[in-house]
N, C-alpha and C positions, 0 to 999 in steps of 0.2 A: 386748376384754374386755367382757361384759356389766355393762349398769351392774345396781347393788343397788333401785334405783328401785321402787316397790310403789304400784301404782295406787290401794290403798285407803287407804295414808297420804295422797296426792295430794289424795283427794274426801274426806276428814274433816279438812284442813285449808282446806277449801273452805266445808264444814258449817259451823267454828268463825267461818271469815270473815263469810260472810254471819248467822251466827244471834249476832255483838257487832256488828253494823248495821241493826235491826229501823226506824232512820229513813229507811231506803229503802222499805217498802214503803207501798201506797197502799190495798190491797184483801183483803177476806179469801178471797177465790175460789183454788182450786186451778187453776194454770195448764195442767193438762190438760186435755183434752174431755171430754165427758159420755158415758154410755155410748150404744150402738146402742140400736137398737129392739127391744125387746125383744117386739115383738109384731108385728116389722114384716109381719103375715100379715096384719094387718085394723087398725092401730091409725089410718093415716091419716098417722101421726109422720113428720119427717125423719129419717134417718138421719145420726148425727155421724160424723164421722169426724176423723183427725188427719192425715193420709198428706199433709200440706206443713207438717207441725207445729203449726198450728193448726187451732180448729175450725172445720168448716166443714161443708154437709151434703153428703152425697154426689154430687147430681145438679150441688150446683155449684163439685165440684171439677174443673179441665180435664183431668183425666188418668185414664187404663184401669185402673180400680179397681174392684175386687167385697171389698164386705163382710159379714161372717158374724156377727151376734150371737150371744148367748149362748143362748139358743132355738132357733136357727140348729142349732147343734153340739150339742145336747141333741137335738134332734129326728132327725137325722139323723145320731146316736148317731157325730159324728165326734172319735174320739178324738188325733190329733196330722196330721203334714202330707200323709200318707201318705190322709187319707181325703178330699184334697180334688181328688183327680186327678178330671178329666172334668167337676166342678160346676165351678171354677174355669178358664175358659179359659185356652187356652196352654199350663198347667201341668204338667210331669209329673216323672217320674224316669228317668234314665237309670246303669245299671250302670257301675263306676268302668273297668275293664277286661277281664280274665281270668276274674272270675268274676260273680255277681248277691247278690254278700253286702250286706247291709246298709249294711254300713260303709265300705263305697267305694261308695255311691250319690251321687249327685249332680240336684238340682233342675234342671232348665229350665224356660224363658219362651220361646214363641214360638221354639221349636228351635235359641234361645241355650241355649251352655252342654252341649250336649248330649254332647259328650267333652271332659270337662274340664282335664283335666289332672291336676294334684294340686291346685288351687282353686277353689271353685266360681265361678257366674258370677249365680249369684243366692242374694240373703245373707234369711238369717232373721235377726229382730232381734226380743226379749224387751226389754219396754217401753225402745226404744230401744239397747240395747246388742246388738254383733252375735255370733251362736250360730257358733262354727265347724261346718267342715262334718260333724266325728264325730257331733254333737250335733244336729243340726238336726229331727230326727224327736222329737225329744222329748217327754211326753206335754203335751197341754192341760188343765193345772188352773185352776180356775175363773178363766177367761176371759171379761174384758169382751165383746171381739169380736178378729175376726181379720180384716186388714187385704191384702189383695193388691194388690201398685201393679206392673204390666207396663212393661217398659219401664228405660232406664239412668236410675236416681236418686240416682246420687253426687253432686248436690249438693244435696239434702236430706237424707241419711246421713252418718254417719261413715266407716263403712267402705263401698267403693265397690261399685256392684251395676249391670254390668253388663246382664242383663237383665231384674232387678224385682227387687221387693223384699217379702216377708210379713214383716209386722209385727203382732208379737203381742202382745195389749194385759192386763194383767192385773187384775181387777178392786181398786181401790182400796177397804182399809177405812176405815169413816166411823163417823157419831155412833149409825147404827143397827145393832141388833143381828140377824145375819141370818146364816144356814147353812142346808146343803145337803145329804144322804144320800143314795147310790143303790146298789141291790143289783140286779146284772145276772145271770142265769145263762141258760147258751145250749147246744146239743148239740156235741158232743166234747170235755164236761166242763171246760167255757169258764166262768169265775166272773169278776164283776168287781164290788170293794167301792170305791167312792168317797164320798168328804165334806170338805167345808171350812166353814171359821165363821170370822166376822172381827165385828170392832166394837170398842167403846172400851175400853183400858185405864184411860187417867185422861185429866185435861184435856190434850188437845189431840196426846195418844198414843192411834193406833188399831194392832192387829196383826188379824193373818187366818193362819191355816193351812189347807193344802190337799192333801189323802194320797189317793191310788190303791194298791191292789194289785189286782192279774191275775192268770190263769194259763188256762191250753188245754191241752187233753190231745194235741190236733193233728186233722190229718184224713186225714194220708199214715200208710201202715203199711209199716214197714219190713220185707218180706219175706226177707230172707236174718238180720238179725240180731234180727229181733221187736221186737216196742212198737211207740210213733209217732215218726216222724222231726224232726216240726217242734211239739214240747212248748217252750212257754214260762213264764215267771213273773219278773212282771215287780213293780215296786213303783217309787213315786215321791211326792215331798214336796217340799213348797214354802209356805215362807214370807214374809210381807209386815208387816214394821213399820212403819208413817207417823208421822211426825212434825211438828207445826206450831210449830216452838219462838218464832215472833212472825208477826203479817201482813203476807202475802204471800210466807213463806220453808214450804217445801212439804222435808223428808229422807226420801225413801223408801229402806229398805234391803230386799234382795230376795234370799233364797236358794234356790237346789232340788237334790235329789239324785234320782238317778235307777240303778237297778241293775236289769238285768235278764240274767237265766240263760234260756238256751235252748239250741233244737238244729234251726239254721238248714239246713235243705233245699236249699242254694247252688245244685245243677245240678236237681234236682225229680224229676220222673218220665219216662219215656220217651213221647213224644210220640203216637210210633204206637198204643199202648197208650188211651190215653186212660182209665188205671184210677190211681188215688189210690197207686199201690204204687213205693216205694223200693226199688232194688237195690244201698245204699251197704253193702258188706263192713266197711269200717272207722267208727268213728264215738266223738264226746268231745263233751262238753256245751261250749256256747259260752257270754261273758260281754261283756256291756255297761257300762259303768258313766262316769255323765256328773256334775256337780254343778260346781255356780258360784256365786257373789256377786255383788254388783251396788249401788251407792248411787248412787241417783238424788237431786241437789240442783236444786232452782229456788228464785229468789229474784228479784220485783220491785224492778227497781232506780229505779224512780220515771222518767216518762215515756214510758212504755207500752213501756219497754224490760224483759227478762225474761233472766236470766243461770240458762242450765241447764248441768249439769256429770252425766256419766254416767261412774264408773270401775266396773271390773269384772275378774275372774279367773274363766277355767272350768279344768277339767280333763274328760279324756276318758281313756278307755282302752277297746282292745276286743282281742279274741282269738275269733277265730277258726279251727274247725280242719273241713276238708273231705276227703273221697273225691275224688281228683283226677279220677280217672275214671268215680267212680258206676256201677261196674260188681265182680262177683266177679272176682278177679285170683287171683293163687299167694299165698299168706302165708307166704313162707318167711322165715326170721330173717335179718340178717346186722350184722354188725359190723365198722364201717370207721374208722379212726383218726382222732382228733386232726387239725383246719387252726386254730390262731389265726389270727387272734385269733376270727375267728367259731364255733368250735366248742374249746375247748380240756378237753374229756375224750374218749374214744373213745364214736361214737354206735352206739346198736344199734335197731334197726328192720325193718319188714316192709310188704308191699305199698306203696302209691301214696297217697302224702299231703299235705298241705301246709296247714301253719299259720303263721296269720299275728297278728302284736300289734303293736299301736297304741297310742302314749300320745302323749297333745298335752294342751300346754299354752298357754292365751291369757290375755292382757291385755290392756286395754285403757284410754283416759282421749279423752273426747270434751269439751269445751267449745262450748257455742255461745249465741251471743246474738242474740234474735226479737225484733223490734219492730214498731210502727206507724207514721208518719207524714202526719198527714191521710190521702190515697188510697193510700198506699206501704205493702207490706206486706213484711218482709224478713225475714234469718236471713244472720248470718256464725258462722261454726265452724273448729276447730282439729280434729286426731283425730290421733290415736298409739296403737300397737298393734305387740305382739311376740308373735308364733308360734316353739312351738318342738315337731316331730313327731318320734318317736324309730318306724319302723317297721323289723321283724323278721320273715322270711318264710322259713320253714322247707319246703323241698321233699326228700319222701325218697323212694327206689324201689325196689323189694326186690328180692331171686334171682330171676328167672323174670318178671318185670313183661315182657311185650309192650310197645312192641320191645326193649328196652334188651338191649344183650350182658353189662350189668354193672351190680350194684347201685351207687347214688349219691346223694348229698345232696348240695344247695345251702344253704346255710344266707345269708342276708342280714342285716346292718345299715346300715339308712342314716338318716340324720339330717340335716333341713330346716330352716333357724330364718329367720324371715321378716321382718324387720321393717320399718314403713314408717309413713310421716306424712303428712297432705294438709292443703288448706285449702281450702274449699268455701263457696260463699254463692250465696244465691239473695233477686231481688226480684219481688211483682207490683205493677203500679201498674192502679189502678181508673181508666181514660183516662176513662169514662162512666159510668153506671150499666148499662150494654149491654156495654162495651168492656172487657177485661184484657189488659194486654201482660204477662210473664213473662221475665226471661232471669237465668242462673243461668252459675257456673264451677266448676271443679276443678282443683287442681292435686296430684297425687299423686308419692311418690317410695316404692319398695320397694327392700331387700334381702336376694337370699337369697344362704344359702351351705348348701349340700352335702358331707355329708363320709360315711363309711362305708368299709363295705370288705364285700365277696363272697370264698364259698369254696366251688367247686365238687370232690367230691371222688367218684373213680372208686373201686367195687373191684377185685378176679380177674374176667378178668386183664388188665387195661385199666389199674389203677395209675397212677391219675394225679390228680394237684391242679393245681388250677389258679384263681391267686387275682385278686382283683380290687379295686383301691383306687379310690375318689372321693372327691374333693376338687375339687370346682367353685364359683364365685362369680360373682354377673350383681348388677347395678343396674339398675333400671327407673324411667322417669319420664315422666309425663302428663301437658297440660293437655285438658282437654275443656267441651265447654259445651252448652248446650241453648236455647232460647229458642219462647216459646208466643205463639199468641193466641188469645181466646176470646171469640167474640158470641153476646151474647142475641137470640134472633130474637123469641122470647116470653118471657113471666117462667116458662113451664115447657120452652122449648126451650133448649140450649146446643148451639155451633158451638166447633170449637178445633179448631187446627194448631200441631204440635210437631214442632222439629227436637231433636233429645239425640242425644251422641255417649256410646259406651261405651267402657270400658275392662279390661281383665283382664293384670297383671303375668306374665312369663313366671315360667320356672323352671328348676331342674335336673333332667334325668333322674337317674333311678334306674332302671337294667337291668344288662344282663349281658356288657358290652362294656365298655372302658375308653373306647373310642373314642365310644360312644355317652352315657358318663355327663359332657354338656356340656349349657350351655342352651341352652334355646327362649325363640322372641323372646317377646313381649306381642302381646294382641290387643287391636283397636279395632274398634269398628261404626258407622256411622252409621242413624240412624233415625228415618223419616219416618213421620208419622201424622195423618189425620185421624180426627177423633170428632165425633160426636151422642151428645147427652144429653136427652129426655126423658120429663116424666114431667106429671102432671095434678094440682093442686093437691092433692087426698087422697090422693094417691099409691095409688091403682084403678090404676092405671096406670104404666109406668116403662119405659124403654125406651132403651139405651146401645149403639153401633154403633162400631165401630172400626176402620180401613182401616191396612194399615202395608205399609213396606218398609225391611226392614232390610239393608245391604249391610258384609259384615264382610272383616276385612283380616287375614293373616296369623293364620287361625283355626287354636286349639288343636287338634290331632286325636290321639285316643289309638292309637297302633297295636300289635297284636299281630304280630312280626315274627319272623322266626328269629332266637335271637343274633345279633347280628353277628360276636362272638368265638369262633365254631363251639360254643357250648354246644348238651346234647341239647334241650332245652327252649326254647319261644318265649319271648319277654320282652317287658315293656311300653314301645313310648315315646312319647313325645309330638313329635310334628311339628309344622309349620305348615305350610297349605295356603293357596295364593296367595291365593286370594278364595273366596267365596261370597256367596249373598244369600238371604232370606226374604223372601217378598209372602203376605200373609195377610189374614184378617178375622177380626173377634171380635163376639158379640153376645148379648145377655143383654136378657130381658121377664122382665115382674114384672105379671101382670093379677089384678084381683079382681073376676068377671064381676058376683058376686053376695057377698050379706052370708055371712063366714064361710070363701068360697071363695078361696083362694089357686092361682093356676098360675104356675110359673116355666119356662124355659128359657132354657139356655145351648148357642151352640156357637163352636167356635173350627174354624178352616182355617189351614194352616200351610203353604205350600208352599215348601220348602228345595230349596234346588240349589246342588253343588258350580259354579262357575265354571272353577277350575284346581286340580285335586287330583289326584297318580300316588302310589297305592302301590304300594312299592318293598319287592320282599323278597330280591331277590338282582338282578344287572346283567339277567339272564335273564328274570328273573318280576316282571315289575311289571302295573300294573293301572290304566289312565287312567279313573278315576272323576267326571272332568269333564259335568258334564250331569246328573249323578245325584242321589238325594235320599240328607239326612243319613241316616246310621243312628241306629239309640236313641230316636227319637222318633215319633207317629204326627202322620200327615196333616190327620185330623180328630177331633176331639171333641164328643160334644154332650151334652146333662144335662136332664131335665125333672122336675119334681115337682109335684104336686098336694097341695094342705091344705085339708082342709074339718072345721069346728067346728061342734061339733051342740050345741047349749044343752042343757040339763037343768033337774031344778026345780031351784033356788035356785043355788048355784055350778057346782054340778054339770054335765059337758058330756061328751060325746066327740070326740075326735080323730082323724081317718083320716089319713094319710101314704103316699104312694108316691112311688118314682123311680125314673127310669131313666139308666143312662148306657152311652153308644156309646165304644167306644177302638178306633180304626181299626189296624191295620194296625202291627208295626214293623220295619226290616233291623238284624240284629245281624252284625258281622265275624264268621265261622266261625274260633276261636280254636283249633286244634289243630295239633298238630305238624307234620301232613300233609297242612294247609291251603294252597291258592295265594293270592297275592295278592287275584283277583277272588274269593276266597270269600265267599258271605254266607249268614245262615239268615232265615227269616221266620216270625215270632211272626203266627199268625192275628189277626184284628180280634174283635172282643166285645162284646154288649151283657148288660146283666144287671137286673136290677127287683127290688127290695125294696121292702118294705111296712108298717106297722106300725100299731096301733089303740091307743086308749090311752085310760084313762077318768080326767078328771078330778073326786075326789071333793070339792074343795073343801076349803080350811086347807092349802093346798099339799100335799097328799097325789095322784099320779097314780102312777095301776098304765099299763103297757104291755104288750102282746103283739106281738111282731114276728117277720120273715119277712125274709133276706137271700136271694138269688141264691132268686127264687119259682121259676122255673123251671126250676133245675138244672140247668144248662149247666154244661159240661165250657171253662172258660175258662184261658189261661194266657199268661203272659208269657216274655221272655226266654231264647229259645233258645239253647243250646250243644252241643255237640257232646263226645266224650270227646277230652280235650286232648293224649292221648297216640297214638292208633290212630286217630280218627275216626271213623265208621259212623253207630251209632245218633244221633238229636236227642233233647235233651233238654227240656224245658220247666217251668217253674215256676210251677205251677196254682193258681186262685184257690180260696177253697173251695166246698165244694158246698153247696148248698141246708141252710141251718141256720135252727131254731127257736129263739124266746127268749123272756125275760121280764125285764121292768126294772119294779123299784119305787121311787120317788123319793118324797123330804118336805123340804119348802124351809121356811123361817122366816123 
């Protein structure tokens, strides 16, 4: 039985503790970091950062961290995690299984993570508390700065992250009073209104709000059913109450909702074509919707010790609904009876479709306490957390669908609930003023259980049901550890080596076999790394190198297989593949030749290889993939931009921006019916450059003119194939070459 337990009674009985003990603290400083640099283009500033939970500046923290101020994401108009692909090394997305929706996407690090499972293997975290994975793309409202740490950081998190961790910081309100306005409009009937304002209530109460609304008219046109295929309208809100109810006791409470309508483009366009146009027959608006809570407590407990408590609840929900095959079929009607418990009225329907719904729900309660000691600098933590995912997947086919002899529906329910608890701490001791030694632990315990039930249902004259129950249960349990060290060669060079072990909890399948709906083990990594860090005293200069080899064990691999219970349809599951490894580099420059001028680049090299991996789709047709590289991920990445500030009289200045970025290459499994084992598709590589000018007129007032994809290439990602006949490729194209204009006014 679930207990009745609510993580918000938890942290407001935490509140009341600490805020009838105000003779514990010693200081009135808020025990967070200060923000980024907010100019880090010419200011000369260090950059803060928290990514070991305290502050520290960036160049001398010992670990693979790129961070993004608030200027940062303003300038390069990146709106949530989705715009940090290619700037950010390592980082990208990889499609959940069967199809490129959204909502089964999944983040990697370094070609971790890259077929997830149904968890991801690197956690997004909203000031400290962790985002599931429905929710992870969520938008960024006014954001201190945005945090990227590469690499397994479960023992600085609550919840365990495999292979990194973004961490996103939100701006704190204070004693001044200060907001934000911006009005974007862009071609294909693109609009975007944002604004937030934050500052004092009364003494020692500050709140902030922070609201986005969207919308795109699209840039695909749906040629068989007219209008745009991929029209969105999105809207989002977020709120921040702070509280200092004595010193050194810090109650932040933090909410957002997030709802967004659209009409996701899942298979795209046809590849060969290279023209903007949709051939989807069938189509239904799709629906996002994210929101959560969050109270954050800190409280100086006198001796440089610091007692933080983070509980929190999100919810999710998504629906989605696709053209299986993205192509004109027959639309003839048919109506096929009743299977409870999954379908219990008789369904009617027509051509090839499949919809699917997601609700998740999380909690969560983190405890942990940071301190000092002379050269010792530490953090021990508690963490608890209950997932519970209810998904529902609607496959229907109609009279005359190619190939089928007989119209059918699959209708699915399956139900994940996940719970798990760790303890985690980590210490650095300052051996010198040159010297840091580092070693940290984890010990993690998860469990799921799986339950549902399938109902496969034939019509004329085939007449057949055929049902399918799950009900599976696994326990999972880890210790892992890491340990660093780090030499100053100079007070602006840094040296560091890092061993960290990773971890990721198995799970139960969900497909279309009885035999199939059992678990898969857990995965673990280890990972080697060395870094250089420097930079020149004004920071003209900065320059961060990263060397790694990551070598993983019993890795998650999602496969698209035939049933194994002879259903017509492939189905998803998740394997483990004996080994694999990654050897890579990563490397990020920050130079300012001249007063005014900023240049950056980044590039990452990723090179993945399976070790020992056979896919298996019948005794006959298997496919020894040993020696080969992951799919879902590219090879290389790189990213460059240029910033130059032109003075004017008095405040007055202009701004020039441009950037580029390269995404090499990726292999997607060819997921269709009449797919062999060795099938794969290849998503071309891609570079693209945007641009943008922008005049500052002074009293925080900046107009912008800008220019995405300058030279309109024809870019696209993630190929598939039609999942029922095969043939044509499909692709999911970036957009084309669009104009804009953003006006902004700060306070």
């Amino acid at each position: 039985m679930k207990s009745h337990w609510t993580p918000l009674a938890g942290g407001l009985s935490l509140v009341a503790l600490v805020a009838a003990a105000p003779c514990f603290a010693q200081t009135n400083e808020t025990p967070t970091a200060v923000a980024g640099d907010d100019s880090a283009g010419g200011s000369g500033d260090d950059i803060i950062v928290t990514a070991r939970k305290r502050a520290e500046t960036l160049q001398d923290v010992p670990l693979a961290v790129t961070a993004l101020s608030d200027t940062d994401l303003q300038t390069r108009d990146i709106q949530d995690v989705n715009g940090l692909y290619g700037e950010v090394p390592g980082l990208f997305s990889a499609p959940g299984s069967v199809n490129n929706s959204a909502d089964a996407a999944y983040l990697t690090m370094r070609g971790v993570g890259f077929n997830a499972g149904l968890e991801p293997a690197v956690g997004v975290f909203l000031d400290g508390m962790y985002i599931p994975q429905l929710g992870f793309d969520m938008a960024f409202l006014d954001l201190e700065r945005v945090e990227v740490l590469r690499g397994p950081q479960g023992t600085l998190f609550g919840r365990n992250t495999q292979g990194g961790a973004i961490n996103l910081v939100s701006r704190r309100p204070g004693e001044e009073l200060r907001g934000r306005a911006e009005l974007e409009a862009a071609e294909f009937g693109s609009v975007r209104a944002a604004g937030s304002v934050s500052g004092p209530v009364t003494d020692g109460l500050y709140a902030g709000v922070s609201l986005q609304h969207s919308r795109t008219d699209g840039y695909l046109d749906n040629i068989v059913l007219g209008g745009h295929q991929d029209w969105s309208r999105q809207t989002a809100v977020r709120g921040v109450l702070r509280w200092l109810p004595a010193e050194g006791i810090e109650v932040m409470l933090v909410g957002d909702y997030t709802n967004r309508n659209y009409n996701e483009a899942i298979r795209g366009v046809r590849l060969a074509t290279h023209r903007y146009e949709s051939v989807v027959d069938q189509d239904a608006p799709d629906n996002k919707s994210n929101h959560g809570v969050q109270l954050n407590v800190s409280a100086e407990l006198g001796g440089g010790i610091t007692l933080t408590s983070i509980t929190g609840y999100r919810y999710s929900s998504a629906d989605v609904f696709t053209d299986m095959d993205s192509r004109i079929s027959v639309q003839q009607t048919a109506t096929l009876p009743a299977f409870p418990p999954v379908s219990t009225t008789p369904q009617t329907f027509k051509g090839a479709t499949l919809d699917v719904q997601t609700r998740q729900k999380f909690k969560s309660q983190e405890l942990r306490l940071n301190g000092s000691a002379g050269p010792v600098d530490w953090l021990v933590g508690g963490y608890y957390f209950s997932q519970d995912q209810d998904f529902d997947r609607y496959r229907r086919v109609g009279p005359g669908t190619v190939p089928f002899p007989a119209a059918l529906y699959i209708y699915e329910n399956h139900i994940d609930d996940r719970d798990g608890y760790a303890a985690f701490g980590q210490a650095s001791w300052q051996v010198t003023d040159k010297v840091e030694l580092t070693a940290g632990g984890r010990w993690s315990h998860e469990a799921v259980v799986g339950t549902g039930d399938r109902g496969q249902v034939f019509g004329p004259p085939l007449n057949v049901k055929q049902p399918v129950h799950r009900d599976a249960r696994a326990k999972y349990s880890n210790f892992s550890w890491m340990a660093s060290a780090s030499y100053k060669l100079t007070p602006g060079v840094l040296a560091y080596a890092t061993y960290a072990e990773g971890w990721k909890a198995g799970g139960i399948n969900r497909s279309g076999s009885a035999a199939a709906n059992s678990p898969y083990a857990d995965e673990s990594s280890q990972n080697y790394e060395l870094g250089l860090k420097a930079a020149t005293r004004d920071q003209a200069l900065t320059f961060n190198l990263a060397l790694y080899r990551i070598e993983i064990r019993n890795q998650q691999v999602t496969n698209v297989i035939p049933d194994p219970g002879g259903g017509p349809t492939p189905v998803s599951v998740v394997e483990n593949a004996a080994g694999s490894h990654v050897t890579g580099l990563e490397a990020e420059l920050s130079i300012r030749p001249v007063e005014g001028l900023r240049l950056r680049g980044a590039l990452s090299y990723s090179r993945s290889r399976f070790d020992s991996f056979v896919r298996v789709f019948t005794p006959t047709d298997k496919t020894d993939f040993s020696g080969t590289p992951f799919e879902n991920v590219p090879e290389t990445t790189a990213f460059a931009a240029a910033d130059y500030h032109l003075p004017l009289v008095g405040e007055r200045g202009l701004d020039f921006h441009a950037e580029y970025r390269f995404v090499d290459s990726i292999i997607i499994q060819d997921n269709t019916r009449a797919s062999k084992s060795g099938d794969q598709l290849t998503a071309p590589s891609y570079d693209r450059v945007n641009a943008s000018i922008s005049f500052d007129a002074g009293h925080g007032v900046r107009l912008t003119a800008f220019v995405n994809n300058l030279f309109d290439t024809f870019d696209a990602t993630f190929p598939s194939s039609d999942p029922l006949v095969g043939g044509d490729v499909f692709v999911v194209p970036l957009p084309p070459r669009q104009f804009g204009v953003r006006a902004a006014v700060s306070f």
